[in-house]
Biopython code that builds the backbone (N, CA, C, O; Angstrom):
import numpy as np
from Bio.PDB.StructureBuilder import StructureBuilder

atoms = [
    (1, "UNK", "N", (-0.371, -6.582, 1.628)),
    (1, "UNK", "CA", (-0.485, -7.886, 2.239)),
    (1, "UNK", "C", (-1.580, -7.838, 3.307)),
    (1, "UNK", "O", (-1.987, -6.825, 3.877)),
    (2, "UNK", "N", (-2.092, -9.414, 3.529)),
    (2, "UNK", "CA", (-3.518, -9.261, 4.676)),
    (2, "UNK", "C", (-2.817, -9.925, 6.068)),
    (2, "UNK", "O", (-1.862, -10.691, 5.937)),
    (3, "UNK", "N", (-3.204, -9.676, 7.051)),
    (3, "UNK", "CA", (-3.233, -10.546, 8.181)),
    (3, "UNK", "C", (-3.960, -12.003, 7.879)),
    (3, "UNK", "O", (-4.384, -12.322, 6.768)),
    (4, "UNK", "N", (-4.035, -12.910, 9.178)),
    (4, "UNK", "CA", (-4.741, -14.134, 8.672)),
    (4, "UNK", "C", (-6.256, -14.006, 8.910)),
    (4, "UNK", "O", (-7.026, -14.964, 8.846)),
    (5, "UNK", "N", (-6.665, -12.578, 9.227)),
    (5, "UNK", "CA", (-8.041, -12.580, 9.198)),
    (5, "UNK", "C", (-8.677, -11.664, 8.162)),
    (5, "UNK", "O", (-9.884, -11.433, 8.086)),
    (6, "UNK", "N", (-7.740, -11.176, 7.383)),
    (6, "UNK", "CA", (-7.982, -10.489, 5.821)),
    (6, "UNK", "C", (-8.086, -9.690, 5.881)),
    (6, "UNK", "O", (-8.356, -9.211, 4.780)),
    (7, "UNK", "N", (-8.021, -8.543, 7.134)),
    (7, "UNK", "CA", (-7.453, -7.194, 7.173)),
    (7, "UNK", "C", (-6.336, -7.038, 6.446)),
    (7, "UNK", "O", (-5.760, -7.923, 5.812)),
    (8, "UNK", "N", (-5.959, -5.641, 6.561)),
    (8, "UNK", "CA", (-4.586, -4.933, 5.592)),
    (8, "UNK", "C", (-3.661, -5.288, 6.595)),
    (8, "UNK", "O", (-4.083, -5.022, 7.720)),
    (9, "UNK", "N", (-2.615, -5.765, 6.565)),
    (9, "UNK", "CA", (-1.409, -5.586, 7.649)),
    (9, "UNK", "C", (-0.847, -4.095, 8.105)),
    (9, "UNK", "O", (-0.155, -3.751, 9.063)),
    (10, "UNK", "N", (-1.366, -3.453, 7.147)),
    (10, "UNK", "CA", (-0.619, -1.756, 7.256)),
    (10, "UNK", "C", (-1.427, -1.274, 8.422)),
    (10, "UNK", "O", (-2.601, -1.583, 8.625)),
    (11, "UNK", "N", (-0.683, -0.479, 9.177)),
    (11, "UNK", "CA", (-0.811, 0.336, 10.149)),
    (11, "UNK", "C", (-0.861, 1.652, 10.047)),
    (11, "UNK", "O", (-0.621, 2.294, 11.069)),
    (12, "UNK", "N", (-1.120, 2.231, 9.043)),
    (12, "UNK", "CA", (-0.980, 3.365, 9.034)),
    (12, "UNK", "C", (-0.008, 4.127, 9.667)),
    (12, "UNK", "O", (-0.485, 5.097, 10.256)),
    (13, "UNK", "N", (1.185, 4.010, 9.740)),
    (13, "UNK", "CA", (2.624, 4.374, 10.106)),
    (13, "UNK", "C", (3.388, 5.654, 9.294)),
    (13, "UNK", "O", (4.358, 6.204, 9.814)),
    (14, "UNK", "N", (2.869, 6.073, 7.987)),
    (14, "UNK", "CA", (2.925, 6.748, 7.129)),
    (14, "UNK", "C", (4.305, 6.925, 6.294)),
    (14, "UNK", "O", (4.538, 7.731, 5.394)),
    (15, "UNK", "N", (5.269, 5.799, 6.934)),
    (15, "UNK", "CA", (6.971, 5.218, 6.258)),
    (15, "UNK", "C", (6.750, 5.477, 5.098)),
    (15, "UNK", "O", (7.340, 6.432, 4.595)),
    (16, "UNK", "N", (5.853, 4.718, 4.346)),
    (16, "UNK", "CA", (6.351, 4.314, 3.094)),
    (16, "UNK", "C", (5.561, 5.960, 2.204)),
    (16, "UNK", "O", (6.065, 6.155, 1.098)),
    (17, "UNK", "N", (4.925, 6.572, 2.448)),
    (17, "UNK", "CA", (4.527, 8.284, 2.094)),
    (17, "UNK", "C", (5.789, 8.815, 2.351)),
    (17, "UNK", "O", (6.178, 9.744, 1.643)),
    (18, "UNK", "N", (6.471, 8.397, 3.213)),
    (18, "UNK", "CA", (7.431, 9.451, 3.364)),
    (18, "UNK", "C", (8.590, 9.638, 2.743)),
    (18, "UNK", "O", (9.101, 10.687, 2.350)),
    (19, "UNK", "N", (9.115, 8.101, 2.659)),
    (19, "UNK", "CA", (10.608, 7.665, 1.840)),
    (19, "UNK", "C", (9.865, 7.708, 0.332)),
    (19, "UNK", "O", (10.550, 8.165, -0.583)),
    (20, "UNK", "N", (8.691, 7.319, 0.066)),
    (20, "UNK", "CA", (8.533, 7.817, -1.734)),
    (20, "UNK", "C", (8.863, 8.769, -2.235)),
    (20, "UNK", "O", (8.355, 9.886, -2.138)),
    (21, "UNK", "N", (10.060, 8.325, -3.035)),
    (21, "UNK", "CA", (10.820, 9.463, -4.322)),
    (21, "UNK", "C", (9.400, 10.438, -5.285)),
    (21, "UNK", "O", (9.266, 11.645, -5.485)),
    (22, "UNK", "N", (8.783, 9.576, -5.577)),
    (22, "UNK", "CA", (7.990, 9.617, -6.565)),
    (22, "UNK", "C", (6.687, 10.323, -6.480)),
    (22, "UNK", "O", (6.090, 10.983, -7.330)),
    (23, "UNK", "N", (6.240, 9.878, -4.644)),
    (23, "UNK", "CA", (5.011, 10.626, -4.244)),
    (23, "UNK", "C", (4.159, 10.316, -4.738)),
    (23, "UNK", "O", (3.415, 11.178, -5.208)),
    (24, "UNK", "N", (3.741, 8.466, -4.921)),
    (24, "UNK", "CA", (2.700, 7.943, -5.612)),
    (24, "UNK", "C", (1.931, 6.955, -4.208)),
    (24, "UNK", "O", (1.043, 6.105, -4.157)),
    (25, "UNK", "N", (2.551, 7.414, -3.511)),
    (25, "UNK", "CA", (1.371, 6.690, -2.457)),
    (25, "UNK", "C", (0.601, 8.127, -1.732)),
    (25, "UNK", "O", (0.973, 9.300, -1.719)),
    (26, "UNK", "N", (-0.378, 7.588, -1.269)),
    (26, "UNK", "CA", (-1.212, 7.816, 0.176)),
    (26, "UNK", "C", (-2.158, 7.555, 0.321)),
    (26, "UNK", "O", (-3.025, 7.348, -0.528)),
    (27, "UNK", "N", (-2.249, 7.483, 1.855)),
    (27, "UNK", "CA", (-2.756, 7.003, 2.979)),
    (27, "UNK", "C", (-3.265, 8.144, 3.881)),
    (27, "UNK", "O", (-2.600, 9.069, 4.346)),
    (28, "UNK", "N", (-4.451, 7.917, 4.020)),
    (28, "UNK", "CA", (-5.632, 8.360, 5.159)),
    (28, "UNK", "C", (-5.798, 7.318, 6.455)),
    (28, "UNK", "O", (-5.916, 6.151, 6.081)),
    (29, "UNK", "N", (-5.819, 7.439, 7.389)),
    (29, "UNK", "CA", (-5.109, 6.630, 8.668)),
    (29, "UNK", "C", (-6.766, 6.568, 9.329)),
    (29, "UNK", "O", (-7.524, 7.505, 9.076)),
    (30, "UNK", "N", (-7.096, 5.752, 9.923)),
    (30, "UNK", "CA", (-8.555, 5.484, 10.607)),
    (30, "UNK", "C", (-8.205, 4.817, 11.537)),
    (30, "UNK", "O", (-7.420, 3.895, 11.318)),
    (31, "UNK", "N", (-8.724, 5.096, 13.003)),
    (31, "UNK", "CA", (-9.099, 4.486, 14.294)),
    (31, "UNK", "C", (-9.280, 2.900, 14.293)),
    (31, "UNK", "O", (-10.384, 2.651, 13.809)),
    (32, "UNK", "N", (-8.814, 2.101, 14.542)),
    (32, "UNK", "CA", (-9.256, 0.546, 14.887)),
    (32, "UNK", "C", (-9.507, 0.308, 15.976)),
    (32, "UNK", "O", (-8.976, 0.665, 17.028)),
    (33, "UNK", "N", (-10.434, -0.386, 15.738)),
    (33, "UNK", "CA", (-11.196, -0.774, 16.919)),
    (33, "UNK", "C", (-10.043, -2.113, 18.476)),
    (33, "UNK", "O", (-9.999, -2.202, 19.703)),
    (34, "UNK", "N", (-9.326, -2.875, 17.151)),
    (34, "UNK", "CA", (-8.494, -3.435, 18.290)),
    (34, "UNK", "C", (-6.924, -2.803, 18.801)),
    (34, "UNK", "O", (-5.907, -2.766, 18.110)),
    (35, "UNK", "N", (-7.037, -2.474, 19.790)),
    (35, "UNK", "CA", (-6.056, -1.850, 20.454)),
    (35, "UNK", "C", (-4.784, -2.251, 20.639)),
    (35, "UNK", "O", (-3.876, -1.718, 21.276)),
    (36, "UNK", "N", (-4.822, -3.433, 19.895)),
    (36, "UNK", "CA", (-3.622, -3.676, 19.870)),
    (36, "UNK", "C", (-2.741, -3.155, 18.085)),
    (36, "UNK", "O", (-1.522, -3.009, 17.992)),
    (37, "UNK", "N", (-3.405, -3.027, 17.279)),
    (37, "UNK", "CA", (-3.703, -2.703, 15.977)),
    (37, "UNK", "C", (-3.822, -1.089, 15.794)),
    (37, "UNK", "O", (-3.502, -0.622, 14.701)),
    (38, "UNK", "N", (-4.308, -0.153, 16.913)),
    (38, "UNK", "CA", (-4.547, 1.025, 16.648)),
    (38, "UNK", "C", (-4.935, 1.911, 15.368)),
    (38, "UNK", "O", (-6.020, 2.492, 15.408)),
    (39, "UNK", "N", (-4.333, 2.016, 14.529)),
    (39, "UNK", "CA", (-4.650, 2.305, 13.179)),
    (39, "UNK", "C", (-4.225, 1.177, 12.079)),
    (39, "UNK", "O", (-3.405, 0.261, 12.016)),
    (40, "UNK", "N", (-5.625, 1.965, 10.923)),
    (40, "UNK", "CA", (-5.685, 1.108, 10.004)),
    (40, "UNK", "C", (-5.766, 2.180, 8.595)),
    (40, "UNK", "O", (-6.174, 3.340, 8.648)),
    (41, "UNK", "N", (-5.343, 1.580, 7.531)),
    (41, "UNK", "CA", (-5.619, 2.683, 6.600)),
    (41, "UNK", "C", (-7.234, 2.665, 5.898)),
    (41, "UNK", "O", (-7.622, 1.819, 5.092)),
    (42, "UNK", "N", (-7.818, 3.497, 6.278)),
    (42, "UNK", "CA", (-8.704, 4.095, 5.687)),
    (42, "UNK", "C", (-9.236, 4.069, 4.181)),
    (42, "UNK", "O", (-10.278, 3.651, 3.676)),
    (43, "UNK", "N", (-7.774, 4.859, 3.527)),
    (43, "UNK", "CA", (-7.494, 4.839, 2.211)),
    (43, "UNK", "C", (-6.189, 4.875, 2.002)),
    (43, "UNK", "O", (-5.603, 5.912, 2.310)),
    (44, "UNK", "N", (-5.477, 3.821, 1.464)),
    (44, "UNK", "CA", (-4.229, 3.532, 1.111)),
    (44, "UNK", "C", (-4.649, 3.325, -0.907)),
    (44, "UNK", "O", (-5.351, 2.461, -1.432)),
    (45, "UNK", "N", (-3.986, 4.337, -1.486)),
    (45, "UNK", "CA", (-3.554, 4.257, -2.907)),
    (45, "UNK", "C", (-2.350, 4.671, -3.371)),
    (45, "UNK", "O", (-1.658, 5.597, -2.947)),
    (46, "UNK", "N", (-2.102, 3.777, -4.450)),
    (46, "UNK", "CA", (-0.811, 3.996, -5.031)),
    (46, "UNK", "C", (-0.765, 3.940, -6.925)),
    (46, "UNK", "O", (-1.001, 3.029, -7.718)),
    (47, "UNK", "N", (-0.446, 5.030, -7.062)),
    (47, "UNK", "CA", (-0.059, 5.270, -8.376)),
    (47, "UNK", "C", (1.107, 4.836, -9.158)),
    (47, "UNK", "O", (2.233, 5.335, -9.176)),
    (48, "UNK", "N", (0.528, 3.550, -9.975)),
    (48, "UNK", "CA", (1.878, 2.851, -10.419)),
    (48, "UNK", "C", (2.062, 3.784, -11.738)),
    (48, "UNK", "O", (3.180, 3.816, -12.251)),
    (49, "UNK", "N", (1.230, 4.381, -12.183)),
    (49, "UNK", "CA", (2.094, 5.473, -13.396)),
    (49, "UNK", "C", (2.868, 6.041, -12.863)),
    (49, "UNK", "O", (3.567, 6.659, -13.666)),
    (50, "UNK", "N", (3.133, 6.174, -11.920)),
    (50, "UNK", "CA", (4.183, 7.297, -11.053)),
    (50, "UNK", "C", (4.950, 6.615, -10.581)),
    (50, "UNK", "O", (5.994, 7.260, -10.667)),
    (51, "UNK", "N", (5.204, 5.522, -10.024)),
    (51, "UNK", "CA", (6.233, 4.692, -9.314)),
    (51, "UNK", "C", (7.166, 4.442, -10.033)),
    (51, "UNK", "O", (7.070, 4.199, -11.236)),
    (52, "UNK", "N", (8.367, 4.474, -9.273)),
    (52, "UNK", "CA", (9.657, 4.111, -9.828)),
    (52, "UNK", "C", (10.286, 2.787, -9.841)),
    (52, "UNK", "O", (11.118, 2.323, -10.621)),
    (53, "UNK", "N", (9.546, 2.125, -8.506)),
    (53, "UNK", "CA", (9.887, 0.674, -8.569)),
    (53, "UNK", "C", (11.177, 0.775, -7.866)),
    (53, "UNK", "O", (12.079, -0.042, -8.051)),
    (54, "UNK", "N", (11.271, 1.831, -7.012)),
    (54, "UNK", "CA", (12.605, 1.571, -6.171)),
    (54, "UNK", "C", (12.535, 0.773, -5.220)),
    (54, "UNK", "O", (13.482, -0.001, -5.077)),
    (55, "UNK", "N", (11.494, 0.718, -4.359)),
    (55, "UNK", "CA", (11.348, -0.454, -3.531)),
    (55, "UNK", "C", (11.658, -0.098, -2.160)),
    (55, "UNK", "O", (11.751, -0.955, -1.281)),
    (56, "UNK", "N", (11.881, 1.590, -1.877)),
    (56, "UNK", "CA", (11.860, 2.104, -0.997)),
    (56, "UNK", "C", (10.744, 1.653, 0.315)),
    (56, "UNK", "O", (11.145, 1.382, 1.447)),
    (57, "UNK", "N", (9.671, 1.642, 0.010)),
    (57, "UNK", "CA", (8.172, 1.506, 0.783)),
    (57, "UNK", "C", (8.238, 0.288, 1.265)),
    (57, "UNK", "O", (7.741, 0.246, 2.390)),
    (58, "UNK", "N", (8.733, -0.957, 0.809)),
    (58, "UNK", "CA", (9.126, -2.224, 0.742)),
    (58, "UNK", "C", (9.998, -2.584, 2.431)),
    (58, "UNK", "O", (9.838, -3.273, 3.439)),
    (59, "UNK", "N", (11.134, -1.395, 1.741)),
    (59, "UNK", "CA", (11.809, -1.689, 3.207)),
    (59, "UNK", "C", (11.769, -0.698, 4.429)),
    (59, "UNK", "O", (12.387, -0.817, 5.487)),
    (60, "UNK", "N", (11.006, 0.190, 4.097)),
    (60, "UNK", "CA", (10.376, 1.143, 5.200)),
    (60, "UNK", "C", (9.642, 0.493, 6.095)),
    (60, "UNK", "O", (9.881, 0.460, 7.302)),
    (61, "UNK", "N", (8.468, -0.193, 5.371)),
    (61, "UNK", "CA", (7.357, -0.716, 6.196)),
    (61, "UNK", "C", (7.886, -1.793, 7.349)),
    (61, "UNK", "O", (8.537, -2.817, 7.140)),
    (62, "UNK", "N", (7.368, -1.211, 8.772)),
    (62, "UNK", "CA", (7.585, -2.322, 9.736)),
    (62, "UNK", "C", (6.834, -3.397, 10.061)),
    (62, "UNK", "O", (7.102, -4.347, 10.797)),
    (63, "UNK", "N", (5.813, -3.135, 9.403)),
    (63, "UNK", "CA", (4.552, -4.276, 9.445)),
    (63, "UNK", "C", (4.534, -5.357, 7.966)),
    (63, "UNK", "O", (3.509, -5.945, 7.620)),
    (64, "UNK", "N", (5.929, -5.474, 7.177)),
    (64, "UNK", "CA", (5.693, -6.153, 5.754)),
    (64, "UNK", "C", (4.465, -5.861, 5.315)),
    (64, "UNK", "O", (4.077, -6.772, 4.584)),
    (65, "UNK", "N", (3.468, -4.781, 5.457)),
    (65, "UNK", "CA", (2.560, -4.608, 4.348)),
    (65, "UNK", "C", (2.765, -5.021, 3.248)),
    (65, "UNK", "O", (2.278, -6.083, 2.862)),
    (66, "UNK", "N", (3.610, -4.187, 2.432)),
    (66, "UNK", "CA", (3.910, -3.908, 0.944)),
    (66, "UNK", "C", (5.197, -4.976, 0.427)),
    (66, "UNK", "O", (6.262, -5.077, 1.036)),
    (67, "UNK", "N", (4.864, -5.695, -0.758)),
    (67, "UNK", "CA", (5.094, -6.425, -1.329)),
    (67, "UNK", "C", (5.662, -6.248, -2.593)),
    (67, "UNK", "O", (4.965, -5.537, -3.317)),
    (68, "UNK", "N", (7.025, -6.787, -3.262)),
    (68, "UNK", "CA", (6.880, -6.532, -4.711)),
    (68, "UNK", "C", (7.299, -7.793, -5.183)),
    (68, "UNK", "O", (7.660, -7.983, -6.344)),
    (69, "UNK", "N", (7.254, -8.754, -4.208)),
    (69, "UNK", "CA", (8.052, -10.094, -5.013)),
    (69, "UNK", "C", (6.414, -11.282, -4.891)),
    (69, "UNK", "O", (6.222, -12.430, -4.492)),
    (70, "UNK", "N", (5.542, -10.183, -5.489)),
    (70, "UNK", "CA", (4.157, -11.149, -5.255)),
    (70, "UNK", "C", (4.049, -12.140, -6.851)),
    (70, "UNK", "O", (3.160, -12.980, -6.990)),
    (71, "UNK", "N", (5.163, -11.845, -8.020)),
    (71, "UNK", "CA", (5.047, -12.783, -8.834)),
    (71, "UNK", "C", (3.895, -11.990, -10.169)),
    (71, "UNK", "O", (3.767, -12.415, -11.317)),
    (72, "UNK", "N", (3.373, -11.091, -9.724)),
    (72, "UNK", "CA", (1.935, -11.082, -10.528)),
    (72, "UNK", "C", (2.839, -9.452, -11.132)),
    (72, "UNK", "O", (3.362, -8.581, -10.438)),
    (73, "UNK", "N", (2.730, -9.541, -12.594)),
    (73, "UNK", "CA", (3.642, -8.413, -13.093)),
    (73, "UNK", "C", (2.599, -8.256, -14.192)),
    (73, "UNK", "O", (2.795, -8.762, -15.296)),
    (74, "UNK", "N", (1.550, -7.601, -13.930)),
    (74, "UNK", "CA", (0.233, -7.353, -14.687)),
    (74, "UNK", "C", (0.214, -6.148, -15.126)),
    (74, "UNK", "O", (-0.861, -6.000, -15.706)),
    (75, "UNK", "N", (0.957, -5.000, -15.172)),
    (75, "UNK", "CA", (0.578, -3.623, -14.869)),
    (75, "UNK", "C", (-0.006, -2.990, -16.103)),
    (75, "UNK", "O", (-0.587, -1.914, -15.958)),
    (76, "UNK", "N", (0.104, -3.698, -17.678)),
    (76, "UNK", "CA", (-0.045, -3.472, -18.720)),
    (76, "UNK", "C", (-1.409, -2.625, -18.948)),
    (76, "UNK", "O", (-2.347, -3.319, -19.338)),
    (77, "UNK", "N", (-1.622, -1.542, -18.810)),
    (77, "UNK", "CA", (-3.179, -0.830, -18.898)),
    (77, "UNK", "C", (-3.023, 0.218, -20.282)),
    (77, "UNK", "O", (-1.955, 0.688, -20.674)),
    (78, "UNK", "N", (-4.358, 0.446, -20.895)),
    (78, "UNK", "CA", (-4.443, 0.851, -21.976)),
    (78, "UNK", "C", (-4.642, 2.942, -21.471)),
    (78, "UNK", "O", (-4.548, 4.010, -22.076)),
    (79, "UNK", "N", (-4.928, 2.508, -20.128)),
    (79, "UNK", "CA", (-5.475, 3.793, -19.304)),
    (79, "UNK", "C", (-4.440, 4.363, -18.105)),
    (79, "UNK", "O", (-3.824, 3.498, -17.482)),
    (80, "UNK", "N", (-4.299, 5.237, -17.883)),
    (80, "UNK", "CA", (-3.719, 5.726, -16.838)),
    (80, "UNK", "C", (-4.064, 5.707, -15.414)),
    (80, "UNK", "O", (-3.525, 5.414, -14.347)),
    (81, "UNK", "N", (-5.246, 6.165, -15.868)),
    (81, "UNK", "CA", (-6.620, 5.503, -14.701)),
    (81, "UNK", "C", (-6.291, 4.095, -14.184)),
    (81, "UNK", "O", (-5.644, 3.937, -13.149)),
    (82, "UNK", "N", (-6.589, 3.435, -14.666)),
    (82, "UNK", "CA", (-6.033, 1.858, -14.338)),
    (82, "UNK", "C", (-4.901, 1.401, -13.726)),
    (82, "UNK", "O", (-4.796, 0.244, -13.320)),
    (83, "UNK", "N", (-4.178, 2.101, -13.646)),
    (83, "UNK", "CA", (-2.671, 1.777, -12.691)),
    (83, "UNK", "C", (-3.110, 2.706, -11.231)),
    (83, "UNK", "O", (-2.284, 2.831, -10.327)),
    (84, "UNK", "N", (-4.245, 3.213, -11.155)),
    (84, "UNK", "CA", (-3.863, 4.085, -9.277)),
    (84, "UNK", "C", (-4.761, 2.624, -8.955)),
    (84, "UNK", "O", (-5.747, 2.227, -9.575)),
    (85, "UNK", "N", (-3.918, 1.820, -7.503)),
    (85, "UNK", "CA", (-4.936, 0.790, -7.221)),
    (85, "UNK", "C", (-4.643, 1.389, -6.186)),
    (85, "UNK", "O", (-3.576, 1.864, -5.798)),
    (86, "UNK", "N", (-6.477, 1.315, -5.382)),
    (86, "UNK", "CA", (-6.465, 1.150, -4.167)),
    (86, "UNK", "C", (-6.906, 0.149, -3.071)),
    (86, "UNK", "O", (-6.789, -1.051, -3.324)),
    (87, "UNK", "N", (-7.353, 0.501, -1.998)),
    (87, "UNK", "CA", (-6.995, -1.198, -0.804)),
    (87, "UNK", "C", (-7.669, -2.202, -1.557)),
    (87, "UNK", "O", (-7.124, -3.303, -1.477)),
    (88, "UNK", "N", (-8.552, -2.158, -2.167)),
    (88, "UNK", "CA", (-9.468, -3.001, -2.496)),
    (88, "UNK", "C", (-8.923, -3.684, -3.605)),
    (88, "UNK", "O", (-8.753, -4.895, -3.463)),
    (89, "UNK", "N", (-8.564, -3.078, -4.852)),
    (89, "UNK", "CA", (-7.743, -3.683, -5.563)),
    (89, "UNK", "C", (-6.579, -4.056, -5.228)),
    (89, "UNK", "O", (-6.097, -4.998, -5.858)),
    (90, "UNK", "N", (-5.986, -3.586, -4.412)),
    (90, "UNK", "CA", (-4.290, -4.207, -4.099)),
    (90, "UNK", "C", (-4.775, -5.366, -2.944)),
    (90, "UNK", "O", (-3.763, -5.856, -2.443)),
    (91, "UNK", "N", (-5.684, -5.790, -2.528)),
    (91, "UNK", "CA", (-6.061, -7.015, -1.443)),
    (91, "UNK", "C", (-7.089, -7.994, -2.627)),
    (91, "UNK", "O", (-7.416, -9.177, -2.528)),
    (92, "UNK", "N", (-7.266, -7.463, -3.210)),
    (92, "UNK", "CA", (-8.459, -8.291, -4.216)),
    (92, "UNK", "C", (-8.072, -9.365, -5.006)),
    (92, "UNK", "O", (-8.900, -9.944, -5.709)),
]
sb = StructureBuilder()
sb.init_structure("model")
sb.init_model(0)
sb.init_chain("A")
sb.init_seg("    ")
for serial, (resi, resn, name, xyz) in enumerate(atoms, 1):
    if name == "N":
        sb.init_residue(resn, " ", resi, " ")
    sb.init_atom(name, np.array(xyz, "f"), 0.0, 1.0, " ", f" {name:<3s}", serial, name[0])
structure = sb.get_structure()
């Protein structure tokens, strides 16, 4: 999910790496410039070949980053490759 200025909402908090069963996320954490915001992820990816869809990360996150009731149930790929999205694709 974005803020209303189209940043990532994630904070780099590292919750949802941690409670994953599955070990299909991570996150590389980067300096932000607004201090109230402190970190930002860098590189946030997640491997939906690997996800379980427990929904763990969902309710970890204190910032509602992560989303699964976004409606869009696309995941159908011919590639394996094609299911790791990262920030860019999961904000895109």
């Amino acid at each position: 999910m974005t803020r209303a200025d189209g940043k990532p909402r994630c904070v780099a908090c590292m919750l949802c790496v941690t409670v994953c069963p599955s070990e299909c996320i991570y996150v590389e954490a980067a300096e932000d410039p607004d201090p109230e915001i402190q970190k930002y992820p860098a590189k946030f990816v997640i491997d939906l070949g690997r996800c379980c869809f427990c929904g763990f990360c969902v309710e970890a996150c204190p910032e509602d980053a992560i989303r699964m009731d976004t409606g869009n149930v696309d995941f159908a790929q011919y590639s394996q490759q094609d299911l790791i999205y990262d920030l860019d694709k999961l904000i895109g």
